[in-house]
C-alpha positions as CSV (number, residue, x, y, z in Angstrom):
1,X,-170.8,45.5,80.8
2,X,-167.5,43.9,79.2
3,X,-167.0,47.0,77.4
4,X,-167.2,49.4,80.2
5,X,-165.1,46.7,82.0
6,X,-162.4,47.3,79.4
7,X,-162.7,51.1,79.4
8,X,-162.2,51.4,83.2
9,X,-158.9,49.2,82.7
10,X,-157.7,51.4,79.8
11,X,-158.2,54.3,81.9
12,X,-156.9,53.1,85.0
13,X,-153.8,51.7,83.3
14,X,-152.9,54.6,81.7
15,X,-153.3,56.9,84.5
16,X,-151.5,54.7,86.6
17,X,-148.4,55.1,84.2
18,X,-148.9,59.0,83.4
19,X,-148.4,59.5,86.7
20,X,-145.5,56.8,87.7
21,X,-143.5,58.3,84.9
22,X,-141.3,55.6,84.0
23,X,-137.9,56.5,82.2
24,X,-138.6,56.9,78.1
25,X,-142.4,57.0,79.1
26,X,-143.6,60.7,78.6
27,X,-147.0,61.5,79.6
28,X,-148.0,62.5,75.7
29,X,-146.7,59.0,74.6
30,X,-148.2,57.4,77.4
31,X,-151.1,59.1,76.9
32,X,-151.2,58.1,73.1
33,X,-151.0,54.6,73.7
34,X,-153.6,54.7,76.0
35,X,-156.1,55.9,72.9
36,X,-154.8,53.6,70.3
37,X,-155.7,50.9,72.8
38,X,-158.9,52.5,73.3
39,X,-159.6,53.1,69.4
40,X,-158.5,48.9,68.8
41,X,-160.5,47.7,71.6
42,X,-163.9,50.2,70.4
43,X,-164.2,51.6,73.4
44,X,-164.1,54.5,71.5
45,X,-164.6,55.2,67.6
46,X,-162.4,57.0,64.9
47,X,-165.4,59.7,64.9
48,X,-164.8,60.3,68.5
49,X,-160.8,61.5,67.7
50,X,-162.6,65.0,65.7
51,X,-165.0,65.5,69.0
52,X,-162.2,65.4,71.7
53,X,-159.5,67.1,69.4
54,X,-162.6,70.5,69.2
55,X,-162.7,70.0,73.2
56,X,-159.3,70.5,74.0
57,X,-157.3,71.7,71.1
58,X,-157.7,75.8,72.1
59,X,-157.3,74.8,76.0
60,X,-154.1,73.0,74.9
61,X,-152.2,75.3,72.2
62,X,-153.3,78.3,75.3
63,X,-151.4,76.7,77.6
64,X,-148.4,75.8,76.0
65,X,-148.4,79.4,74.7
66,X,-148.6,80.8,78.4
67,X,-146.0,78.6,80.2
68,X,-143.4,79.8,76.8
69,X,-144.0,83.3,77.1
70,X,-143.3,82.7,81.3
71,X,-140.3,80.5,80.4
72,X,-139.0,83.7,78.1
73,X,-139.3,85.7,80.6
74,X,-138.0,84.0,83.5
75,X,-135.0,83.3,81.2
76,X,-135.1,87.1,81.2
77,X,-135.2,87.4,85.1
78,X,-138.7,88.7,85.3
79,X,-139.8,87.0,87.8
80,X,-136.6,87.0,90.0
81,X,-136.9,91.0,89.5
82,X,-140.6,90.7,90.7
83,X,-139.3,88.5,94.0
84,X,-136.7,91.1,94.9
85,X,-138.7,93.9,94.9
86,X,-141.4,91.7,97.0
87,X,-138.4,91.0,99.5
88,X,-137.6,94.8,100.0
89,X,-141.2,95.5,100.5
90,X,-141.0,93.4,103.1
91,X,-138.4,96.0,105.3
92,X,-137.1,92.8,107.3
93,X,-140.4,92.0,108.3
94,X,-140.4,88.2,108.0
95,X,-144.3,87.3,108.3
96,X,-144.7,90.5,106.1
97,X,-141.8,88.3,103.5
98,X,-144.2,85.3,103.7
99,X,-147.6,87.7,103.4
100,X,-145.8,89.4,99.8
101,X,-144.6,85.9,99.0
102,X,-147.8,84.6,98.6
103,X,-149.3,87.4,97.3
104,X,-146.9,87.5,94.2
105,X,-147.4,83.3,93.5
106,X,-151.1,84.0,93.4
107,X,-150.6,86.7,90.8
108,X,-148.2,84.9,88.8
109,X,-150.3,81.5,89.2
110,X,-153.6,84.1,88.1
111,X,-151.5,85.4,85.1
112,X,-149.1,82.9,83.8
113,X,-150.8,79.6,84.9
114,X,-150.3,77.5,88.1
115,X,-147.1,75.5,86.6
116,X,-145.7,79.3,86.1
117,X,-146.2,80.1,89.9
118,X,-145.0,76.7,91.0
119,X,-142.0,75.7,89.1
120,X,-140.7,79.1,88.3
121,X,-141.2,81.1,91.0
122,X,-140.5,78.2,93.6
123,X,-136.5,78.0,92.8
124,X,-136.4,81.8,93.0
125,X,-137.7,81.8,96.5
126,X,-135.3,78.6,97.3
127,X,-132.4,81.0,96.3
128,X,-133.9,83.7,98.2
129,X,-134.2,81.8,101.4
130,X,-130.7,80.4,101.7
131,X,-129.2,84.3,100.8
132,X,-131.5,84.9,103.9
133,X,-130.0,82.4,105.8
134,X,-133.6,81.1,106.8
135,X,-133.9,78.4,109.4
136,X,-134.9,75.1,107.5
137,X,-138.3,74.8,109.2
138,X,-139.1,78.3,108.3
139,X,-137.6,77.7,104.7
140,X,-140.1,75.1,104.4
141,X,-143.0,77.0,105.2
142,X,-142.4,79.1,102.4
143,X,-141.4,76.4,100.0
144,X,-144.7,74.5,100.9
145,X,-146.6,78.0,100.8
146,X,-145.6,79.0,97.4
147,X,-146.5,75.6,95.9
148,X,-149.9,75.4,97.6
149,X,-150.6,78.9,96.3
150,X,-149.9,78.4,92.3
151,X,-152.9,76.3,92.4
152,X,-155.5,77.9,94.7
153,X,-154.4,81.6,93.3
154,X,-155.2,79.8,89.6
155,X,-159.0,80.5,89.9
156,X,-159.4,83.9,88.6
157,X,-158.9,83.8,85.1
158,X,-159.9,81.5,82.0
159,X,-156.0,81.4,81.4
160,X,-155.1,81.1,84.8
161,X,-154.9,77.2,84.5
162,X,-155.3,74.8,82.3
163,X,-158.3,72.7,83.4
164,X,-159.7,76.3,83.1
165,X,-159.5,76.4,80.2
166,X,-160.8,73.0,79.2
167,X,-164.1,73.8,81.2
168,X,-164.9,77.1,79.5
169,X,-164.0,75.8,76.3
170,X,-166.6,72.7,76.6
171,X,-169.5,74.8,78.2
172,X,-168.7,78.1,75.9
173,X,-167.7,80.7,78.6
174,X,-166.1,83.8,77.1
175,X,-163.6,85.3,79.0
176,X,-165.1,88.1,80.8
177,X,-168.1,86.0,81.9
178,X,-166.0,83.7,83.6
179,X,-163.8,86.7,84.8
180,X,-166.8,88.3,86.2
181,X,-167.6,84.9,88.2
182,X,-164.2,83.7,89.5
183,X,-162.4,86.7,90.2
184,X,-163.9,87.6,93.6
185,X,-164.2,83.6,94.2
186,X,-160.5,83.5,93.4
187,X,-159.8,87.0,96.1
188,X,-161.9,84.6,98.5
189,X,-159.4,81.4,97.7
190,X,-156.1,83.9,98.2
191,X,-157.6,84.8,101.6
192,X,-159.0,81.8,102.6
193,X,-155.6,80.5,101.7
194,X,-152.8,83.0,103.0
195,X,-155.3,82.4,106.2
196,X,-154.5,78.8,106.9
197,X,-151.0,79.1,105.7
198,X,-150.2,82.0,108.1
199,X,-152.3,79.8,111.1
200,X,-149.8,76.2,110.0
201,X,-146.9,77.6,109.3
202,X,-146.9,81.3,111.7
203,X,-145.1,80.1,114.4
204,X,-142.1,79.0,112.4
205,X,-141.5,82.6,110.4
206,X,-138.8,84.3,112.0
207,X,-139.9,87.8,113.1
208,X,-137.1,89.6,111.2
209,X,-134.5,89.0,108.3
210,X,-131.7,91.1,107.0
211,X,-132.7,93.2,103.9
212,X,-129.1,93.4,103.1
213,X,-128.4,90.1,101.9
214,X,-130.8,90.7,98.6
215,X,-129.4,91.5,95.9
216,X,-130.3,94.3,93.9
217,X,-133.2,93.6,91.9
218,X,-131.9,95.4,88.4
219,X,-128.9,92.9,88.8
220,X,-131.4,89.9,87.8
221,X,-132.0,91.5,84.7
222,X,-130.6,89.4,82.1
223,X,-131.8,90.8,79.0
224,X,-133.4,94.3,79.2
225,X,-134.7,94.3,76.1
226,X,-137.0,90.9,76.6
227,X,-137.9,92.1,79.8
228,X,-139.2,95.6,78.8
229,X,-140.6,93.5,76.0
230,X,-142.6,91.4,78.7
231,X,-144.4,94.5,80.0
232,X,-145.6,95.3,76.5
233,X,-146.9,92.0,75.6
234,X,-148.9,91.1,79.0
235,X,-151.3,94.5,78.7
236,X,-151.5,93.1,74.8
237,X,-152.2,89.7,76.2
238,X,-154.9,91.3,78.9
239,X,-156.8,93.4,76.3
240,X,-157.0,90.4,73.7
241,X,-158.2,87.9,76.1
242,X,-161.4,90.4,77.0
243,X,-161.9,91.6,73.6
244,X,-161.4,87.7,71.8
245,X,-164.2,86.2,72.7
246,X,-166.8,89.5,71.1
247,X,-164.8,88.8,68.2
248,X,-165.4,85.2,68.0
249,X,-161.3,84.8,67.9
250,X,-159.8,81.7,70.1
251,X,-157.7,82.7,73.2
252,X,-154.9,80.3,71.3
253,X,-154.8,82.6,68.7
254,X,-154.5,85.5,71.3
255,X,-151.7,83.8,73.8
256,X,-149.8,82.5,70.6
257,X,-149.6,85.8,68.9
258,X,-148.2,87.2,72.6
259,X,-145.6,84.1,72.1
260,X,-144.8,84.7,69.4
261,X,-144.0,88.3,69.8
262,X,-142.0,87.5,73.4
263,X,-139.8,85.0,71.1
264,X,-138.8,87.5,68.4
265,X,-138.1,90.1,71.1
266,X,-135.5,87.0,72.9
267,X,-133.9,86.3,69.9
268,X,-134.2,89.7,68.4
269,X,-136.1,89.2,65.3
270,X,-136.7,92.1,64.1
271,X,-134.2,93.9,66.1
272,X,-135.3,97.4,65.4
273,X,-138.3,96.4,67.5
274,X,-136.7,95.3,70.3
275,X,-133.3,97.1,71.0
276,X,-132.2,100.5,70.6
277,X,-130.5,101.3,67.3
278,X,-127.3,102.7,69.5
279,X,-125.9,101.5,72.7
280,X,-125.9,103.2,75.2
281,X,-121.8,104.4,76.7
282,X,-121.0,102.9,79.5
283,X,-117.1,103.2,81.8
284,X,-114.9,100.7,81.5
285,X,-111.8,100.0,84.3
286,X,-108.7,99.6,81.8
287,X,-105.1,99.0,83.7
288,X,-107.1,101.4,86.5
289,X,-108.9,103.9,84.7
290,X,-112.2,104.5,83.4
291,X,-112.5,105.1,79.2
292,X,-116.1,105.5,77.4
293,X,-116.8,102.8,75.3
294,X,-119.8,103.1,73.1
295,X,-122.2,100.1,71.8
296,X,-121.6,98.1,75.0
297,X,-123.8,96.1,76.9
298,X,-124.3,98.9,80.3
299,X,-127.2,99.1,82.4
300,X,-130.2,100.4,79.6
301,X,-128.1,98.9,76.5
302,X,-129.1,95.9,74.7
303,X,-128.0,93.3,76.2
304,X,-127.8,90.5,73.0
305,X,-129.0,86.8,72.5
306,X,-128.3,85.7,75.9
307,X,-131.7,83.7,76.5
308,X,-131.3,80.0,75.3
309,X,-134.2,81.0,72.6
310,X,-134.8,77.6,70.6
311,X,-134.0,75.7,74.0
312,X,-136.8,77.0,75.9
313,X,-139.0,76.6,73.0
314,X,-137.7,73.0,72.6
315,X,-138.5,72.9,76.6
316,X,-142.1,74.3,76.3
317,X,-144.8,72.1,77.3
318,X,-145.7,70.7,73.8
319,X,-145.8,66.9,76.1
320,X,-149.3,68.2,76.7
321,X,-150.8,68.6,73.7
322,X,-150.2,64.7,73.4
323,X,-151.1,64.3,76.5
324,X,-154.7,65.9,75.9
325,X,-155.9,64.6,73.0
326,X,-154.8,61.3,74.4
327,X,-156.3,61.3,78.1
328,X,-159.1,62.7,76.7
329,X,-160.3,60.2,74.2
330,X,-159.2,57.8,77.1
331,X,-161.7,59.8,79.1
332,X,-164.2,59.7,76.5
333,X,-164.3,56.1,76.7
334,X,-165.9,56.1,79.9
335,X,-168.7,58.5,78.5
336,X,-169.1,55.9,75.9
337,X,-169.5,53.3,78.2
338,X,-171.9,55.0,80.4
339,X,-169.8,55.4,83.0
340,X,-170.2,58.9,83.5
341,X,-173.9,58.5,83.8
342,X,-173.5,57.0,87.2
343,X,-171.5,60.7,88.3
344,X,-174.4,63.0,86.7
345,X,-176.8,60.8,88.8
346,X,-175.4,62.3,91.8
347,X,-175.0,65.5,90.7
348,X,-178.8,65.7,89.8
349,X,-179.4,64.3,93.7
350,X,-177.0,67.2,94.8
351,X,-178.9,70.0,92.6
352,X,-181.9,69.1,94.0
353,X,-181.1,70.3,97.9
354,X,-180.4,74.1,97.1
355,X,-177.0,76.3,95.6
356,X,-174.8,76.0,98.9
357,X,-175.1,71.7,98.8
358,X,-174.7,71.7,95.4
359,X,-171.6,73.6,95.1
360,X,-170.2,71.9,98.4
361,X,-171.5,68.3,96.9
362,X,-170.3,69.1,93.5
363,X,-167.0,70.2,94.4
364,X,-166.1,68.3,97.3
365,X,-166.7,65.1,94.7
366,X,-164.7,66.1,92.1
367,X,-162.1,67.7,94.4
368,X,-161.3,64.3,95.5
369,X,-161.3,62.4,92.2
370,X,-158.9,65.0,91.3
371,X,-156.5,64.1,94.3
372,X,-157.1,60.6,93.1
373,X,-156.8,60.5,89.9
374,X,-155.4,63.7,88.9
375,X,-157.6,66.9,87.8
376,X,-156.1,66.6,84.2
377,X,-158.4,63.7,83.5
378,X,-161.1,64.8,85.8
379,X,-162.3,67.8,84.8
380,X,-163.8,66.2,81.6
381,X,-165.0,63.6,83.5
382,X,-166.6,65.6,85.5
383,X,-168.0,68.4,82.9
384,X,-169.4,65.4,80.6
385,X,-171.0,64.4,83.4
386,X,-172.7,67.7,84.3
387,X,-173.6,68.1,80.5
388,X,-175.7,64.5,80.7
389,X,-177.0,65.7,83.8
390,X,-180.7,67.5,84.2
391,X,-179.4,70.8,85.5
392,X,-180.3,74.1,84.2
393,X,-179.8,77.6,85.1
394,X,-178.3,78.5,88.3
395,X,-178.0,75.0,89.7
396,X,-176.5,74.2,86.3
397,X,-174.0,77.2,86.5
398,X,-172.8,76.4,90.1
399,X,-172.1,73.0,89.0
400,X,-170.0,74.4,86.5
401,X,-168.4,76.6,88.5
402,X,-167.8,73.7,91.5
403,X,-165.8,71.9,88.9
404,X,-163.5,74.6,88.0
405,X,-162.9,75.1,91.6
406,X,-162.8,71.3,92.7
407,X,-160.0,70.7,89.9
408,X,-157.9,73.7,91.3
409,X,-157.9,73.2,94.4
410,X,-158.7,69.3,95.0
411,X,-155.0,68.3,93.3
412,X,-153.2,70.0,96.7
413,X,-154.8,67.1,98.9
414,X,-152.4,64.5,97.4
415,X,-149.1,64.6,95.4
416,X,-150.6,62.9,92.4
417,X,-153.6,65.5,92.3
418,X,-151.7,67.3,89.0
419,X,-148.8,67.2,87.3
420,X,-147.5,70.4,88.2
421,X,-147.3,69.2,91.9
422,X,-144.8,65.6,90.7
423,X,-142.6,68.3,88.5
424,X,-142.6,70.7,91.4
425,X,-141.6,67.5,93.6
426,X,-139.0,67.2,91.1
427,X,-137.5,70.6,90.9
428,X,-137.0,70.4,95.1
429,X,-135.0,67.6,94.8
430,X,-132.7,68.8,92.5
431,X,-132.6,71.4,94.5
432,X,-131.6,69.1,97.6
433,X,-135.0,69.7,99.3
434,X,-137.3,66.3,99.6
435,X,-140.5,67.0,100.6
436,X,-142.3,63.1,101.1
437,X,-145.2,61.8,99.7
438,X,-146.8,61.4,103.6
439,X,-145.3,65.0,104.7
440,X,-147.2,66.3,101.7
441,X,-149.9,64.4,102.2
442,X,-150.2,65.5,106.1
443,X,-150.3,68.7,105.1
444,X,-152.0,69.2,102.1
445,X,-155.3,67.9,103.6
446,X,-154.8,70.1,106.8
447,X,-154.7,73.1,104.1
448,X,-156.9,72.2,101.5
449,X,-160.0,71.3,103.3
450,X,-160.9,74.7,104.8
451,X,-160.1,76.7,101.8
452,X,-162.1,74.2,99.4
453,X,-165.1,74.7,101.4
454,X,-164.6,78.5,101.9
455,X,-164.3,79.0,98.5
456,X,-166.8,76.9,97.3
457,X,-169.5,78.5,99.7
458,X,-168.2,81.9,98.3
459,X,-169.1,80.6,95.0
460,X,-172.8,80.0,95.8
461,X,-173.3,83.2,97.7
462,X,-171.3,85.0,94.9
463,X,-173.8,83.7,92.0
464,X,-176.9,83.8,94.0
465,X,-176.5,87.3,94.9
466,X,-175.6,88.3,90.7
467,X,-178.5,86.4,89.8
């Protein structure tokens, strides 16, 4: 009892400071000190450190190698490009804007993880908005819409978030069987989610905006060659994830080859890869009139090492490779301790009463531990809990399942719920947008709700009718 006394306080206290953040705290550190303290108090052993380290190390290095290949390329204005095109399919139709709007997050969230959607693709739209001259209300609609989105458009794919990731690692789902499973879930979640978003924030979308005011999509271009580059490497990426798992080869191995490739092309190693071997001529205005100058830097040339290569790499996400090993060995604790014995109770109560409660039982649960305590920590929670619990087959699948989709979508119910939601916090107020903690709050629940119970039915009707 002492023991899991102590365990629940290491967790707790650690948590508590992850998400707090202090100055000269980073999560990985923070998360670090939270094992050692495990490890000196027992709560967990030295064998433990190999177990966690095989649960999350692919799910980790995946991630990191996702959110650097989106950081390339927005550092190459591929997503910016993506946005302006959006905005001109839109023909000055501003509930059409908001409809395209989030249709692109859920793609990028689907492709490029939910922290791609959110913290990328959110000071885009910011940009875009004030061009527009959008009322602030309306602004905010679409501020509040593309954050909600990164996370319920992150269902489809193993790749498509990180606590993805961790729960098809830990119960061995290859890529195209989770695929098969989540991506008409995940359609459901986009729907179910553009849905409430048009029904909260309709009424404030102005009816028409001026087209004009864009700017050309070519001009966000910064680097041609990275860009073109980008193409290549996601229908790499897409093929490898399908065919990795028949070939028994981790999806890190996969997402860091695709890095690593994106990288080279930024900072043009090789360059015959990457660039044409002659530039392009281009005019150039001298004392008013136009010469040919070959080798420049026109529209279609090369365009040099303009991306910040070693920067963004520096910048890259490696906090949460810490931060993983860390929390989880925290987490593990609790398993140690029994404490997760007490959660697969339940869910053997809930698998009892039929697919639709247990999905809807499983998932509301751990939706709200996630909102509580953040889905990071959670989702191993939860999936050692369904692994000690007496499940099997379908009811064991949905349960599964449920905690994929809790931990996705149970985070938007409170700004704590993941860290992507405290960074994108962060990135509005540097942008001079402050979004409160009650505001948030107020309307995350409104939102979440319905589309967590709309999804997760779509989940028990989906398996029952494959099965």
């Amino acid at each position: 009892m002492v023991m899991a006394v102590v365990a629940a306080a290491i967790f707790v206290a650690t948590l508590v400071v992850v998400i707090w953040q202090p100055k000269g705290f980073p999560i990985g550190y923070t998360a670090l000190i939270g094992a050692v303290i495990a490890l000196a108090t027992t709560v967990v052993g030295l064998s433990d450190v190999p177990t966690v380290v095989g649960i999350v190390w692919n799910a980790t290095l995946t991630f990191v190698a996702v959110v650097l290949i989106s950081l390339i390329l927005d550092e190459a204005g591929f997503f910016e490009w993506a946005a302006l095109h959006v905005a001109r399919w839109g023909r000055g139709n501003g509930r059409l804007l908001f409809v395209l709007i989030v249709g692109l997050g859920a793609v990028i969230a689907a492709v490029f993880a939910n922290d791609g959607a959110a913290l990328i693709l959110t000071p885009i739209v910011v940009g875009m908005l004030r061009a527009l001259n959008m009322p602030q209300k309306a602004a905010l609609g679409f501020i509040l819409a593309t954050g909600f989105i990164a996370d319920t458009g992150s269902l489809p794919l193993v790749v498509s978030n990180l606590v993805n990731i961790v729960s098809a690692d830990y119960f061995h789902l290859g890529f195209a069987e989770y695929a098969a499973v989540m991506i008409p879930v995940g359609i459901v979640s986009v729907l179910a989610s553009l849905g409430m978003l048009l029904l909260y924030f309709g009424r404030s979308i102005p009816k028409r905006y001026d087209v004009l005011a864009l700017t050309s999509p070519a001009a966000a271009i910064t680097d041609r060659a990275t860009f073109r580059a980008g193409w290549v490497v996601l229908a790499l990426l897409l093929v490898g994830y399908f065919a990795a798992d028949p070939l028994g080869v981790p999806l890190a191995a996969v997402a860091g080859v695709g890095a690593v490739v994106i990288v080279a092309a930024a900072s043009r190693q090789p360059a015959f890869l990457f660039a044409r071997a002659e530039a392009a001529p281009v005019l150039v205005a001298t004392g008013g009139t136009a010469t040919v100058s070959a080798g420049s830097t026109g529209p279609g040339a090369p365009s040099g090492r303009v991306i910040p290569v070693w920067k963004t790499i520096r910048e890259a996400p490696w906090q949460i490779v810490l931060f993983s090993i860390g929390m989880y060995l925290v987490v593990y604790g609790l398993q140690n301790q029994g404490l997760t014995d007490h959660l697969a109770t339940l869910f053997d109560v809930l698998g009892d009463h039929g697919v639709l409660v247990t999905a809807l039982g499983v998932g509301f649960t751990i939706a709200i531990l996630a909102s509580l305590m953040n889905n990071m920590p959670t989702v191993l929670i939860a999936a050692l809990a369904i692994g000690g619990a007496g499940a099997t087959g379908l009811t064991h699948e949905v349960m599964v399942y449920a905690n994929v989709i809790g931990s996705d979508l149970g985070p938007k119910i409170t700004p704590i719920g993941s860290l992507a939601t405290l960074l994108w916090l962060h990135v509005l107020e540097k942008k001079g947008i402050h979004i409160g903690w009650g505001q948030y709050f107020r309307t995350g629940i409104i939102l979440t709700i319905p589309v967590l119970a709309i999804t997760l039915a779509a989940l028990a009707g989906w398996l029952t009718l494959i099965h």
